[in-house]
C-alpha positions in Angstrom: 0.0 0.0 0.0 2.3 2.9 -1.0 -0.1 5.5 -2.4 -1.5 6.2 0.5 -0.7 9.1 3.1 -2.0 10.0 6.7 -4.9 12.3 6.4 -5.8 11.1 2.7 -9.7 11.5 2.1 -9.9 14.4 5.3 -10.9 17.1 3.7 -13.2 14.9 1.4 -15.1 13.9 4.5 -16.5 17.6 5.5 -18.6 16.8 1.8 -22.1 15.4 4.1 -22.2 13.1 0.9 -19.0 11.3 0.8 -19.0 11.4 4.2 -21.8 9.6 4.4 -20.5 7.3 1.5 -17.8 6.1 4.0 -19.8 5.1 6.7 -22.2 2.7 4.4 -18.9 1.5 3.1 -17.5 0.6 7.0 -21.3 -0.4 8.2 -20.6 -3.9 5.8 -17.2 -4.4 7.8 -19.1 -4.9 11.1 -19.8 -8.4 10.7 -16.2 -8.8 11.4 -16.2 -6.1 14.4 -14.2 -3.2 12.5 -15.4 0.2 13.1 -15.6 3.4 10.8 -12.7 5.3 13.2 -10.6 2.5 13.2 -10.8 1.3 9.6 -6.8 -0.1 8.4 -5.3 1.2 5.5 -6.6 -1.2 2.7 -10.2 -1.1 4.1 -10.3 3.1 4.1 -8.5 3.1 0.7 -11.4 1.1 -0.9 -13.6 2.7 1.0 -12.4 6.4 -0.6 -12.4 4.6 -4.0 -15.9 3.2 -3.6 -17.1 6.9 -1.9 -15.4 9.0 -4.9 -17.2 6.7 -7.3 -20.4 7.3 -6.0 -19.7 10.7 -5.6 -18.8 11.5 -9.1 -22.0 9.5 -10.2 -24.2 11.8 -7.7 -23.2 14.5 -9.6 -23.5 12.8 -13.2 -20.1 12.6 -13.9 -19.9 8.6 -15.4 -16.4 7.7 -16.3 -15.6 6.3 -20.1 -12.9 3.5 -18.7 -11.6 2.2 -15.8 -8.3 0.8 -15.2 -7.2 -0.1 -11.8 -3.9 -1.6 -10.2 -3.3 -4.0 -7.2 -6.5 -2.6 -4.4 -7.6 0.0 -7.2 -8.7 -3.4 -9.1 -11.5 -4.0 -6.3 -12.4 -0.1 -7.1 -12.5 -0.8 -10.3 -15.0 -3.8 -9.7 -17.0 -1.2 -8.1 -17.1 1.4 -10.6 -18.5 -0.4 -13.4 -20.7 -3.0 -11.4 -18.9 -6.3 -11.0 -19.1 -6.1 -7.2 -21.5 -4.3 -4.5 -20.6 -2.1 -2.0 -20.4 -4.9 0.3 -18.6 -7.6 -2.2 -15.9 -4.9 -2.4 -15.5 -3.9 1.6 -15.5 -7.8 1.8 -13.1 -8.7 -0.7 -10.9 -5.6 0.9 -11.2 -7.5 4.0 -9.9 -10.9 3.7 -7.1 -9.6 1.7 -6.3 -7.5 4.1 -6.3 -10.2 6.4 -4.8 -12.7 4.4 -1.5 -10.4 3.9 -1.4 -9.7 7.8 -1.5 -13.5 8.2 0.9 -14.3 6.3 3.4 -11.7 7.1 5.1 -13.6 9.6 5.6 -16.3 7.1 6.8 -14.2 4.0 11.0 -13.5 4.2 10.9 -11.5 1.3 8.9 -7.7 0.7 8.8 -4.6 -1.1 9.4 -1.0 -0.4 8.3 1.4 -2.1 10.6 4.7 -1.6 10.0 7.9 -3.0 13.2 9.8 -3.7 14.2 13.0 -5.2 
């Protein structure tokens, strides 16, 4: 998860409707006992990609593609109908999970480092 950054989505928020957006989004996580102020990084990233997408279509703004890479895949799965709200929280979820399992396991990673 390296395009993400602390504070990402704040100033979104203060918009009632994307706001509002969010919290349907974290409402499908409670079946696993997450909560909207506590949401991890993959969970609030598809969250703001699931929220931006209903918020450009509130205002009639449809895009003409989608292309999506790594968690902006399950975005993309959004956008043009593939999955639900929930299908995409859920999916977010368990690979979320699955990753955090595994970590212990895995001896190699990647870094992504922004240099200039």
């Amino acid at each position: 998860m390296g395009s993400q950054w602390p504070g990402m989505g704040q100033q979104l928020m203060e918009i009632p409707l994307f706001d509002n957006f969010l919290k349907e989004s974290s409402e499908t996580l409670k079946e696993f006992g997450l909560d909207y102020a506590k949401l991890y990084v993959g969970y609030y990233s598809t969250s703001i990609q699931i929220a931006l997408t209903d918020l450009l279509c509130a205002i009639d703004i449809q895009p003409d593609g989608i292309l999506g890479h790594s968690t902006g895949e399950m975005g993309c799965g959004y956008a043009d109908g593939a999955l639900t709200r929930a299908q995409t929280m859920r999916l977010a979820y368990y690979r979320g999970a699955t990753i955090m399992a595994k970590r212990e396991k895995m001896r190699e990673a990647m870094a992504a480092v922004g240099l200039s």
